[in-house]
PDB file of N, CA, C and O in Angstrom:
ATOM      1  N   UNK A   1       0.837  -1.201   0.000  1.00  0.00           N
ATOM      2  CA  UNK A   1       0.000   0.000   0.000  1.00  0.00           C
ATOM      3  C   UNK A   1       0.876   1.257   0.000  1.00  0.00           C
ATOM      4  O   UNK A   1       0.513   2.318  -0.506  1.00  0.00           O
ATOM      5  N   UNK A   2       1.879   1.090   0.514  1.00  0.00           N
ATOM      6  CA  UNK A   2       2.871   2.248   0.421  1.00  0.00           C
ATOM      7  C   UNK A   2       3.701   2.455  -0.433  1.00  0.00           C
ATOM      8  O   UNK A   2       4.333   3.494  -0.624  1.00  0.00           O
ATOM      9  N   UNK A   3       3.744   1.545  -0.959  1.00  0.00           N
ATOM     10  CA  UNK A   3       4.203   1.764  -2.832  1.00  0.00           C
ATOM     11  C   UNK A   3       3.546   2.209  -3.686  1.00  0.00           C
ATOM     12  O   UNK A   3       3.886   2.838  -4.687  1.00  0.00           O
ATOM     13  N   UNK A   4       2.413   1.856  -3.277  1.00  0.00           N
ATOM     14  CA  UNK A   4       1.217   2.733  -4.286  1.00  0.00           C
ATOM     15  C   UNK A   4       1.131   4.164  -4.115  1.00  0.00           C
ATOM     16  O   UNK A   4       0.930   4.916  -5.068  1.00  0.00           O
ATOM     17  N   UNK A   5       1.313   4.652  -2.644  1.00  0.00           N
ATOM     18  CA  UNK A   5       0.691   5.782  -2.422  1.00  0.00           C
ATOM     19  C   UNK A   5       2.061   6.359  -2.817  1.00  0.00           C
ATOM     20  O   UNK A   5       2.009   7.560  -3.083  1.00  0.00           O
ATOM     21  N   UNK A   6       3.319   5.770  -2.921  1.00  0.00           N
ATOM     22  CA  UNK A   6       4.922   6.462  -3.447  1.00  0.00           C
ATOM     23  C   UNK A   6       4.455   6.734  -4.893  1.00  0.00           C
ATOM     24  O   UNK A   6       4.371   7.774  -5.546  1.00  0.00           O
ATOM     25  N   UNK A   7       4.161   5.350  -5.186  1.00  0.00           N
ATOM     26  CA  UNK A   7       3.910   5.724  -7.145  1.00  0.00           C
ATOM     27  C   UNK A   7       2.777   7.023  -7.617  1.00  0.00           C
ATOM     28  O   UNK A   7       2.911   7.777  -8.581  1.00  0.00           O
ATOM     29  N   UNK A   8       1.853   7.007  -6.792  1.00  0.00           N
ATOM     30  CA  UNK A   8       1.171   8.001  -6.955  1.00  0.00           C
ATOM     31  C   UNK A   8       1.736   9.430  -7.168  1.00  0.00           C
ATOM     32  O   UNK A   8       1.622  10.234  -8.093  1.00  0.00           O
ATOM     33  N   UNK A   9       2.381   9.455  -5.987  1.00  0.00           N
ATOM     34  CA  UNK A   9       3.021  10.946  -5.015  1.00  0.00           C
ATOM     35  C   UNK A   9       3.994  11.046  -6.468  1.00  0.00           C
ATOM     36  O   UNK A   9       3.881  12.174  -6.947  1.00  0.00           O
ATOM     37  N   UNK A  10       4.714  10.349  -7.103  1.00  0.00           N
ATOM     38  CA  UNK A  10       5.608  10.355  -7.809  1.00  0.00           C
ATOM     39  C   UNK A  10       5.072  10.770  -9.364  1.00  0.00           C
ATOM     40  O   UNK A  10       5.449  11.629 -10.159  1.00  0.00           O
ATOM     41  N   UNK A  11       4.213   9.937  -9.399  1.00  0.00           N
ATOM     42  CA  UNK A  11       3.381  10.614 -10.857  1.00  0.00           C
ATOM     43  C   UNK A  11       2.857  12.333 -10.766  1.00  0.00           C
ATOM     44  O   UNK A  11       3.123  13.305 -11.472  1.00  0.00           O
ATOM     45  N   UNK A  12       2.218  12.198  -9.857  1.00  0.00           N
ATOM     46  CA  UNK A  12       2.013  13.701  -9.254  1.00  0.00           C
ATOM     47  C   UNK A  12       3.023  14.740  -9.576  1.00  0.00           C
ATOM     48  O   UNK A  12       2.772  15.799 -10.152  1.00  0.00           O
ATOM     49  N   UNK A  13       4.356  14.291  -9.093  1.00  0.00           N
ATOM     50  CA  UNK A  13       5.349  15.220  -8.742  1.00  0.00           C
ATOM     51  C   UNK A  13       5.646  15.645 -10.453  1.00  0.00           C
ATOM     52  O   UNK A  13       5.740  16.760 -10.965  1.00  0.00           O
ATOM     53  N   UNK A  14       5.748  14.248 -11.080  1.00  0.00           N
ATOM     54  CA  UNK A  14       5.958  14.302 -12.577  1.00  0.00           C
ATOM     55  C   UNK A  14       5.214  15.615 -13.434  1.00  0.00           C
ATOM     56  O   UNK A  14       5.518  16.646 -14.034  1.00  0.00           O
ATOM     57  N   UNK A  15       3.976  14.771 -13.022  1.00  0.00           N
ATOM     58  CA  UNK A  15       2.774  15.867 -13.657  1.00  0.00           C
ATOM     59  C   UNK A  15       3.500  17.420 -13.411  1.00  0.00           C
ATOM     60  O   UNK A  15       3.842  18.175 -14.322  1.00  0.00           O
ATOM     61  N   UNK A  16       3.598  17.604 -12.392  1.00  0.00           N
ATOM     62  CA  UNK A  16       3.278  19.157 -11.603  1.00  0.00           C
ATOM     63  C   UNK A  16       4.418  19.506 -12.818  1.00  0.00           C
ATOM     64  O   UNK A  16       4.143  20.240 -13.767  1.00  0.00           O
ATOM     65  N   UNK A  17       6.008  18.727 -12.595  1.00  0.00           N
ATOM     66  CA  UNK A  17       7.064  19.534 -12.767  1.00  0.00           C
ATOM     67  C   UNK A  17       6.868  19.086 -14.906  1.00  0.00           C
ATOM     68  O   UNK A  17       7.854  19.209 -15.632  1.00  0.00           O
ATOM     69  N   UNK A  18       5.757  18.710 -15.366  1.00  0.00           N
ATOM     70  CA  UNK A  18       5.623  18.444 -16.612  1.00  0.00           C
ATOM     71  C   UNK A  18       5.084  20.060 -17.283  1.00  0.00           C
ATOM     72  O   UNK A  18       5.577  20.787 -18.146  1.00  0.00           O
ATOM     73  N   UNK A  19       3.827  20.178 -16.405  1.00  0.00           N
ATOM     74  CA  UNK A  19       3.050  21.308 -16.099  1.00  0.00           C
ATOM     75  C   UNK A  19       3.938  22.258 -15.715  1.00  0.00           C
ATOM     76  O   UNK A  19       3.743  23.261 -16.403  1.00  0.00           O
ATOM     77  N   UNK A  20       4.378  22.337 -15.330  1.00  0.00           N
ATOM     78  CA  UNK A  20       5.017  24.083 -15.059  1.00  0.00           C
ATOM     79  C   UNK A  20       6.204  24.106 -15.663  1.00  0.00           C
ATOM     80  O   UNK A  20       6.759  25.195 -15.523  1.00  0.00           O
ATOM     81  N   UNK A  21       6.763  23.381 -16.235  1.00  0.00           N
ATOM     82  CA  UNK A  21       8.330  23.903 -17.159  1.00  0.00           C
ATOM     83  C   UNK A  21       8.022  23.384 -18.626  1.00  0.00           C
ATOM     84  O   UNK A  21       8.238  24.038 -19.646  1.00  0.00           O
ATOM     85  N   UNK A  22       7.475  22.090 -18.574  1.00  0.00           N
ATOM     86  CA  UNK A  22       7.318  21.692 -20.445  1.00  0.00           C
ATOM     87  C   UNK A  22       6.239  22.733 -20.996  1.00  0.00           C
ATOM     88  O   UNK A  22       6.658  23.396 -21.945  1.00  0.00           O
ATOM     89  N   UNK A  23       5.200  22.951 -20.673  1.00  0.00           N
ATOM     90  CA  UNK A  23       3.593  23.779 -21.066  1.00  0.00           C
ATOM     91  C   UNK A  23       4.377  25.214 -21.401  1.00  0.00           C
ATOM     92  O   UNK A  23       4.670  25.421 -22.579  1.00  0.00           O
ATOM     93  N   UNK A  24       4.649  25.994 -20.612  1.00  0.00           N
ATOM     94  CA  UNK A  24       5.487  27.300 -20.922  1.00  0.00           C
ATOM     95  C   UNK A  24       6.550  27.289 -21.961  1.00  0.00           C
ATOM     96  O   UNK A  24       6.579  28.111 -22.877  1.00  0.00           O
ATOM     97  N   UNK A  25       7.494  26.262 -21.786  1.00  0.00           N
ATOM     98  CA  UNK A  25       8.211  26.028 -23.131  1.00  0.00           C
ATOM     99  C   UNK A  25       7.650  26.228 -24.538  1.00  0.00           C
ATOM    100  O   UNK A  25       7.861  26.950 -25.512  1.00  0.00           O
ATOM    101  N   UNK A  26       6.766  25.159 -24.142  1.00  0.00           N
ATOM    102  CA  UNK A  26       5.927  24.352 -25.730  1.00  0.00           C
ATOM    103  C   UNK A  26       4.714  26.076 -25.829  1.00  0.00           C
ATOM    104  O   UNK A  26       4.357  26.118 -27.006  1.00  0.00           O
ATOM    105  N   UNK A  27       4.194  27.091 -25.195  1.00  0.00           N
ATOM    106  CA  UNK A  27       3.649  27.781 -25.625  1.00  0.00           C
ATOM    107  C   UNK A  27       5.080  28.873 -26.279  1.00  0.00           C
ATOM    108  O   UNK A  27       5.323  29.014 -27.478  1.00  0.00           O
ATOM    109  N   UNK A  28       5.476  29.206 -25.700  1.00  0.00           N
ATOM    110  CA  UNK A  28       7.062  29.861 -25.869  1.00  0.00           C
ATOM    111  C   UNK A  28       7.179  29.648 -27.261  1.00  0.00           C
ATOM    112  O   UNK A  28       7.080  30.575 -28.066  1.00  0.00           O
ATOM    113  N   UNK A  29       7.461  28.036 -27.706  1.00  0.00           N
ATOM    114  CA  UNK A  29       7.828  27.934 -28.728  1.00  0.00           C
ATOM    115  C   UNK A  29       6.974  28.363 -30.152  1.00  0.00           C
ATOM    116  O   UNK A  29       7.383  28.852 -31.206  1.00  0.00           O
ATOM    117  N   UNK A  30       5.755  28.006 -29.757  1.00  0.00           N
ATOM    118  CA  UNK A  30       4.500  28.282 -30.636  1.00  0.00           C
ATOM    119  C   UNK A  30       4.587  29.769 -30.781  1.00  0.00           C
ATOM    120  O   UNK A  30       4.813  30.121 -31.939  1.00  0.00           O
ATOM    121  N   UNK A  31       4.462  30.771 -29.867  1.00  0.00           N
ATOM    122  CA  UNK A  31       4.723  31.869 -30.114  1.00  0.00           C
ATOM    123  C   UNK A  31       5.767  32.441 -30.783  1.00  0.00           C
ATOM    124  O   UNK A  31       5.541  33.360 -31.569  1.00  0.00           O
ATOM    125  N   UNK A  32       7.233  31.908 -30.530  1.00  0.00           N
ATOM    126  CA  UNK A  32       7.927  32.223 -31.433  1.00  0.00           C
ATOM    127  C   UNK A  32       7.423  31.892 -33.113  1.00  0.00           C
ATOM    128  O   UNK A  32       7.252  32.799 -33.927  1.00  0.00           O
ATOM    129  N   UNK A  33       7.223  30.354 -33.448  1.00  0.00           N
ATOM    130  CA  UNK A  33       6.639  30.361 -34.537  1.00  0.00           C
ATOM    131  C   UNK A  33       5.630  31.128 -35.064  1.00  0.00           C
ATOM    132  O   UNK A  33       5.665  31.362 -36.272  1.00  0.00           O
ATOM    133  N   UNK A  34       4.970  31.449 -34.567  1.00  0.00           N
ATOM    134  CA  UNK A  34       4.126  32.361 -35.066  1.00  0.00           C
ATOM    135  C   UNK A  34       4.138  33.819 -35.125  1.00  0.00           C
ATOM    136  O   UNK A  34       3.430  34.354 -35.978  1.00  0.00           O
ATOM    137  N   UNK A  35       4.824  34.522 -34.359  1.00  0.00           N
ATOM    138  CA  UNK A  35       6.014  35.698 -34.651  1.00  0.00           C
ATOM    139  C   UNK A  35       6.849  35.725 -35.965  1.00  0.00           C
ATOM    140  O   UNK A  35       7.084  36.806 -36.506  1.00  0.00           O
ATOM    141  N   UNK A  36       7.381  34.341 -36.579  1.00  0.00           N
ATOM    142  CA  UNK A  36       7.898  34.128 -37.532  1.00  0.00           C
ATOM    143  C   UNK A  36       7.553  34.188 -38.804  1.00  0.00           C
ATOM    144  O   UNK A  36       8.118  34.515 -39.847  1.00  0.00           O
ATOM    145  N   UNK A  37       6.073  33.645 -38.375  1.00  0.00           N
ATOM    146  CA  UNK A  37       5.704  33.015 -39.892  1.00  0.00           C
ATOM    147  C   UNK A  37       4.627  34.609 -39.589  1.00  0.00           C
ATOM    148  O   UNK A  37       3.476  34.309 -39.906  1.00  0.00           O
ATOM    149  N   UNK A  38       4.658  35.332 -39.352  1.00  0.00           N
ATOM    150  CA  UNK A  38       4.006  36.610 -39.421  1.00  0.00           C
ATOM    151  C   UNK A  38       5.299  37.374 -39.854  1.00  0.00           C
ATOM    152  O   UNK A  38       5.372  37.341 -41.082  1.00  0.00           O
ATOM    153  N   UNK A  39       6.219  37.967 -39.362  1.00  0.00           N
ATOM    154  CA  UNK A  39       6.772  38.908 -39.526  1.00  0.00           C
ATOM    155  C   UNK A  39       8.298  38.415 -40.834  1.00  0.00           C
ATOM    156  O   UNK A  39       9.336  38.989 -41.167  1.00  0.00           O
ATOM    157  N   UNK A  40       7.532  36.870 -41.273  1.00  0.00           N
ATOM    158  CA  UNK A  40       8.633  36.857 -42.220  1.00  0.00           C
ATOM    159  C   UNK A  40       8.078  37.128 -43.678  1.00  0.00           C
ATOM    160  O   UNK A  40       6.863  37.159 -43.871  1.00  0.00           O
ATOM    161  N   UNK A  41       8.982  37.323 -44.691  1.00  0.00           N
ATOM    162  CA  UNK A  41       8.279  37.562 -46.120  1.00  0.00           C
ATOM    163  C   UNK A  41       7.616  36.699 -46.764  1.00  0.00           C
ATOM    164  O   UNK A  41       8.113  35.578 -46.871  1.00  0.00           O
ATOM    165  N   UNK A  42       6.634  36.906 -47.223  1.00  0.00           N
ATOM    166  CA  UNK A  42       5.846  35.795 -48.143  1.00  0.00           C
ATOM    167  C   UNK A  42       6.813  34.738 -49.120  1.00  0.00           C
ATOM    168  O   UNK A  42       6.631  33.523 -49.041  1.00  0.00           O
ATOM    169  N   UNK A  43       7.898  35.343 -50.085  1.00  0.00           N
ATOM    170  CA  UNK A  43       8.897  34.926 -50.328  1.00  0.00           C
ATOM    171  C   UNK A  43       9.734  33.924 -49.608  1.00  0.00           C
ATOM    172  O   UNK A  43      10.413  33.041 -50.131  1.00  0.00           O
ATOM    173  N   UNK A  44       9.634  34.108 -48.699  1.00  0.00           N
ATOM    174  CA  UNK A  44      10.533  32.812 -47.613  1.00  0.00           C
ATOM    175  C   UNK A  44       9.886  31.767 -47.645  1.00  0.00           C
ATOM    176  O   UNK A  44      10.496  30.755 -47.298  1.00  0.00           O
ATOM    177  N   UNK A  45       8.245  31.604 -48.123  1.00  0.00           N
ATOM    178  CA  UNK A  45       7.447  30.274 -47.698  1.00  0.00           C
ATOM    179  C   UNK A  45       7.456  29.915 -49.270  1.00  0.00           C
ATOM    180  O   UNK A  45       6.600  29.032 -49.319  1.00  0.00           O
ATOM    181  N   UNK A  46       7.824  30.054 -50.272  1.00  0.00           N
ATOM    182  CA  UNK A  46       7.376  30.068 -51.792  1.00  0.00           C
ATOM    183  C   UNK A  46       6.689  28.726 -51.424  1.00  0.00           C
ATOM    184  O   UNK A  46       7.013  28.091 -50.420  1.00  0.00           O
ATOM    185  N   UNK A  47       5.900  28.401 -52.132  1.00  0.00           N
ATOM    186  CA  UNK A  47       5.417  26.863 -52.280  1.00  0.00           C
ATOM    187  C   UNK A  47       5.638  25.970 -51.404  1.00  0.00           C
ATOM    188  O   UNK A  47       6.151  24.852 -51.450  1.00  0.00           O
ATOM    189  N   UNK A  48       4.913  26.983 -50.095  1.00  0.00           N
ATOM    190  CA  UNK A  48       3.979  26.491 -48.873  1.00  0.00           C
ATOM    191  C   UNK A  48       3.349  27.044 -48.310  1.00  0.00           C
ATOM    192  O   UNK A  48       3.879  28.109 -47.994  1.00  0.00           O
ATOM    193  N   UNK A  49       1.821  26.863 -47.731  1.00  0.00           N
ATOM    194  CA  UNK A  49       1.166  27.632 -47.148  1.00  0.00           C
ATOM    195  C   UNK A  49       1.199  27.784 -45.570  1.00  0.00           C
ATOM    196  O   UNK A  49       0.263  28.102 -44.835  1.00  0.00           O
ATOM    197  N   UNK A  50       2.304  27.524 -45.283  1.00  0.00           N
ATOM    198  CA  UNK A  50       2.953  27.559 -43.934  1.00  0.00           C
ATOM    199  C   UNK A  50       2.913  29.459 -43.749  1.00  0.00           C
ATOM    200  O   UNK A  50       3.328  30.226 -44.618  1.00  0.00           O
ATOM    201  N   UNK A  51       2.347  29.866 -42.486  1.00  0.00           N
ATOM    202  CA  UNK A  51       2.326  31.214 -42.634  1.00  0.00           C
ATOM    203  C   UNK A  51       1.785  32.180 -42.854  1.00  0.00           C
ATOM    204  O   UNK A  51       2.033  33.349 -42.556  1.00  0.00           O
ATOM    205  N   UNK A  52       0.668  31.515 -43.634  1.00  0.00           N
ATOM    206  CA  UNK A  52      -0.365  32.479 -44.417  1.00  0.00           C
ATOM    207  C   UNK A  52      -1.604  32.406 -44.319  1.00  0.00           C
ATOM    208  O   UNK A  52      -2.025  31.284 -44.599  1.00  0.00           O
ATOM    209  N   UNK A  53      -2.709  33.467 -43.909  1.00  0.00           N
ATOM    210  CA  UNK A  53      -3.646  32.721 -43.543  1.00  0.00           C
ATOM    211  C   UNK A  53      -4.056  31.763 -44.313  1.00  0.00           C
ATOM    212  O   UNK A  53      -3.430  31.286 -45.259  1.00  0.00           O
ATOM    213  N   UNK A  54      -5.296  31.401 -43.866  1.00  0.00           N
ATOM    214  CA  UNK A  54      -6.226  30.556 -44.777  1.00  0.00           C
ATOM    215  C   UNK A  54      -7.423  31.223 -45.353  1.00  0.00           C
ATOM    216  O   UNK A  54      -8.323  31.712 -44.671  1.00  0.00           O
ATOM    217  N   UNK A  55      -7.380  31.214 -46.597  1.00  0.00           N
ATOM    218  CA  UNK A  55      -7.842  31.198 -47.994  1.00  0.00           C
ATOM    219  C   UNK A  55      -9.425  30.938 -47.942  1.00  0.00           C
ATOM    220  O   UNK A  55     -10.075  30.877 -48.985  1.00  0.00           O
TER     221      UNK A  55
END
């Protein structure tokens, strides 16, 4: 029973420290991309619609 309630406590801890450093990253990163594909030239994407709205 006290292995369980360790494995628990431990997934938990996972979660929390998944949640507060990976989530901020991974929005971080999205924002940069999208800073990018806004403020870069249409020319940079030639023949892709990466960037641009939708049509």
């Amino acid at each position: 029973m006290r292995a369980r309630t360790l494995l628990i406590q431990l997934c938990l801890a996972a979660a929390t420290i998944t949640i507060t450093f990976a989530l901020p990253i991974e929005l971080d990163a999205q924002a940069v991309r999208l800073s990018l594909a806004r403020y870069t030239p249409p020319a940079a994407h030639s023949g892709s619609s990466y960037g641009k709205p939708p049509s």
